[in-house]
Backbone bond lengths (Angstrom), bond angles and torsions (degrees), N, CA, C in turn:
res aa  C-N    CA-C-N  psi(-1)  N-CA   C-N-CA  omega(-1)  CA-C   N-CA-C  phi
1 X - - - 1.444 - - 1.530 110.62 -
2 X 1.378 110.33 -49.31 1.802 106.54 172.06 1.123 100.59 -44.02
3 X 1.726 129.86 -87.34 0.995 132.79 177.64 1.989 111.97 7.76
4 X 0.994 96.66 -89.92 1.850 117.77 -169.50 1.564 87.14 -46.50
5 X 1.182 138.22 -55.47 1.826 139.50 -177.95 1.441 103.14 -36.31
6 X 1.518 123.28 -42.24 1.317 101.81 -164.62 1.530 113.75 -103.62
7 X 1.867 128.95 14.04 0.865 117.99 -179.12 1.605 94.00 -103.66
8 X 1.478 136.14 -14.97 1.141 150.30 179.78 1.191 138.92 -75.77
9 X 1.679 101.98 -30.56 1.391 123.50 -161.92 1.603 104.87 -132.55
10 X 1.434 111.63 151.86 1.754 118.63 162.10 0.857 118.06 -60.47
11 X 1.236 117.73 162.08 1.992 133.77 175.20 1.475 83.81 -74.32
12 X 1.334 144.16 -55.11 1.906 117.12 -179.46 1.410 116.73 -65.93
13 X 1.252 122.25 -5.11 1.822 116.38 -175.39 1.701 81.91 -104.89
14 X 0.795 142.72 -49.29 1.656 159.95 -169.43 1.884 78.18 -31.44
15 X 1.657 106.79 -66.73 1.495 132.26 -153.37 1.407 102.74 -53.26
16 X 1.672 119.52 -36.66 1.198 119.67 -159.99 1.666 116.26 -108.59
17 X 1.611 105.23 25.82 1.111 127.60 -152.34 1.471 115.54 -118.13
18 X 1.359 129.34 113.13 1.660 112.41 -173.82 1.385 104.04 -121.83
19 X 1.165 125.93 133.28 1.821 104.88 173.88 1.679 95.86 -128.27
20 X 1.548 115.97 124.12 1.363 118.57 172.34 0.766 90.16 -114.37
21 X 1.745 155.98 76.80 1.158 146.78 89.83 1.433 115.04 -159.28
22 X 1.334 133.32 -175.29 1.364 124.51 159.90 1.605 110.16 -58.55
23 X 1.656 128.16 -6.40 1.307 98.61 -172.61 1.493 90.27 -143.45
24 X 1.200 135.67 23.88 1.690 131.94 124.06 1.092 105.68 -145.36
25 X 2.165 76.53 153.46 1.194 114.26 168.78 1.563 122.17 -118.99
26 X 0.963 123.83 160.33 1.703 130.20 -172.18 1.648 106.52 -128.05
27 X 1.469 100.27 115.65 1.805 93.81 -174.15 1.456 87.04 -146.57
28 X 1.743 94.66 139.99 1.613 129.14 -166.68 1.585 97.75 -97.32
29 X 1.459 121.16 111.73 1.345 114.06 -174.96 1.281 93.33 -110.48
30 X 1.412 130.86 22.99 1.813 130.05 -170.98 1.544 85.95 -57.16
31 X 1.274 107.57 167.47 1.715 118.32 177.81 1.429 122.74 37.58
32 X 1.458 110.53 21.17 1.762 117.82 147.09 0.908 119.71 -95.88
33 X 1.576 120.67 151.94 1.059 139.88 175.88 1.382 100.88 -77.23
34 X 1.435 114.24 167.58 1.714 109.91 -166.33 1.516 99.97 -96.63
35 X 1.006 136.06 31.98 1.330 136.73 -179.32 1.615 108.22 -126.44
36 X 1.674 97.23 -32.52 1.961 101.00 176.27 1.514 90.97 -88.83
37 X 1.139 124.96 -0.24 1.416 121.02 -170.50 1.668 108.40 -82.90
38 X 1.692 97.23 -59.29 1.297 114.02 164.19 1.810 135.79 -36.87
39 X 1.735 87.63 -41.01 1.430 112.85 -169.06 1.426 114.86 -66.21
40 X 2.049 92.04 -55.47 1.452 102.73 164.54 2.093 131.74 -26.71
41 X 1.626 81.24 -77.58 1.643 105.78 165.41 1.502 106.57 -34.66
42 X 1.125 100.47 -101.67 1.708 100.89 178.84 1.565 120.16 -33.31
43 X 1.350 137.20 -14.22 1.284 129.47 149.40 1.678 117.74 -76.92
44 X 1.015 121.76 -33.40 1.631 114.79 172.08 1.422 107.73 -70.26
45 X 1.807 117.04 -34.47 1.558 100.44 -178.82 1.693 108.39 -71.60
46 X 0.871 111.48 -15.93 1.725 122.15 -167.74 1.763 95.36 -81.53
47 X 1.239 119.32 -44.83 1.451 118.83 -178.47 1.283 97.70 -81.17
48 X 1.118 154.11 -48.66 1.710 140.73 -173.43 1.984 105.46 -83.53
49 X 1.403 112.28 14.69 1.488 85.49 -168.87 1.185 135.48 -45.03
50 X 1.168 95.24 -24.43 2.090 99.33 -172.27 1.218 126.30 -100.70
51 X 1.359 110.55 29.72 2.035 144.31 -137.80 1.741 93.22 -146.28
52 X 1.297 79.74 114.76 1.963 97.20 166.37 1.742 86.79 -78.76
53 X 1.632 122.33 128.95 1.056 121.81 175.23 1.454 111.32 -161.30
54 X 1.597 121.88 139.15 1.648 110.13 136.95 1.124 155.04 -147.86
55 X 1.120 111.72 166.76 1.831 119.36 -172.35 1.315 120.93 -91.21
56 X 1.823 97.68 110.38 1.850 95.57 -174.25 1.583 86.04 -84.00
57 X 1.261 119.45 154.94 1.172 140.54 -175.54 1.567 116.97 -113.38
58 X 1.622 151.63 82.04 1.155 140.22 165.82 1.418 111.84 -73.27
59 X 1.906 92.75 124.74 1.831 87.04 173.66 1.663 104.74 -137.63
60 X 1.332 120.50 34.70 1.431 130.86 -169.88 1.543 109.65 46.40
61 X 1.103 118.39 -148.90 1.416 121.44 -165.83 1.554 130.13 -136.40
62 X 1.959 101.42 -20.75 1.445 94.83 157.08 1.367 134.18 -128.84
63 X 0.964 149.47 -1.53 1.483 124.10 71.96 1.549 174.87 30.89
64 X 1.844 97.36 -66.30 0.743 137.58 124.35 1.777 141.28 -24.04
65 X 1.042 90.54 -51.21 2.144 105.56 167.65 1.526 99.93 -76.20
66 X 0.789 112.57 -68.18 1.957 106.35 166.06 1.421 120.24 -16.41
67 X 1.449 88.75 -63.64 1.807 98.82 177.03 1.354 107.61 -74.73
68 X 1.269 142.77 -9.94 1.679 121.51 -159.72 1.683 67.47 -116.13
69 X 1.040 142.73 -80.11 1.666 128.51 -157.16 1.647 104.90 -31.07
70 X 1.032 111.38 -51.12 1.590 119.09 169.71 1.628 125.47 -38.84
71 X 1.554 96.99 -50.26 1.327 88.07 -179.75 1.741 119.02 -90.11
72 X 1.659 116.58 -18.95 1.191 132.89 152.74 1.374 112.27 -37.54
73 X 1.132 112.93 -68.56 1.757 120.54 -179.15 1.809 121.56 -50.34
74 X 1.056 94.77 -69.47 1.602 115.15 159.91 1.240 124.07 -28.25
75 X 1.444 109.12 -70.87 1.719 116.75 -159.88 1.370 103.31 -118.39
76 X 1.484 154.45 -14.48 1.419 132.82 124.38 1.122 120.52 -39.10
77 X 1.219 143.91 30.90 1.513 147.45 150.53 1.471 105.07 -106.28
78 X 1.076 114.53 -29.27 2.067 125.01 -174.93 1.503 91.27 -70.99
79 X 1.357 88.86 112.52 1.739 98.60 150.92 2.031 114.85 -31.41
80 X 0.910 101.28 -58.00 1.589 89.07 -164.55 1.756 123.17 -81.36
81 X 1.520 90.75 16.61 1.513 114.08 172.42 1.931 101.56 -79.74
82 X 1.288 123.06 115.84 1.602 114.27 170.83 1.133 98.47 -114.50
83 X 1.230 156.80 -0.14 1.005 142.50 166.66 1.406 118.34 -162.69
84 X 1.399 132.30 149.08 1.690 124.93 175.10 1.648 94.51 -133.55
85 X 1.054 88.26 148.44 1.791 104.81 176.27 1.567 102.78 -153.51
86 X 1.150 99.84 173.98 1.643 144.09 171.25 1.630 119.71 -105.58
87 X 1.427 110.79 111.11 1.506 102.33 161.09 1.639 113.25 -128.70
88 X 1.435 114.23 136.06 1.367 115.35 158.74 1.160 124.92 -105.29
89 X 1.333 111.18 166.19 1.701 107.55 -178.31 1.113 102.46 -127.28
């Protein structure tokens, strides 16, 4: 999965990008707009489609709610969404 990240993606999305395994990844969308936010997401689900996988998502918290309502709204309607959650630490 790294692999495929770097023929796809920028050296700044590259930056905001973690993959500990073939089947997650962890990507920091702090200081996106909710549309590069969106864009992002929906390009990793589009590159893993045929991949049981997931994407922890950091998007801070005020701000942040902007972006996670966004991606709640959006992509829990996509078929290849099985589940959405919340984690805090």
């Amino acid at each position: 999965m790294k692999g495929r990240c770097v023929f796809l993606f920028t050296t700044e999305i590259i930056k905001r990008l973690q993959v500990f395994s073939d089947r997650k990844i962890r990507v920091d969308v702090h200081g996106m707009s909710k549309s590069e936010a969106l864009r992002l997401l929906q390009n990793l689900i589009a590159m893993n489609r045929s991949e049981n996988f997931t994407i922890e998502v950091v998007h801070g918290y005020r701000h942040g709610a902007a972006i996670k309502e966004a991606i709640y709204s959006e992509l829990t309607t996509k078929k290849p969404i099985k589940r959405f959650g919340t984690h805090t630490t």
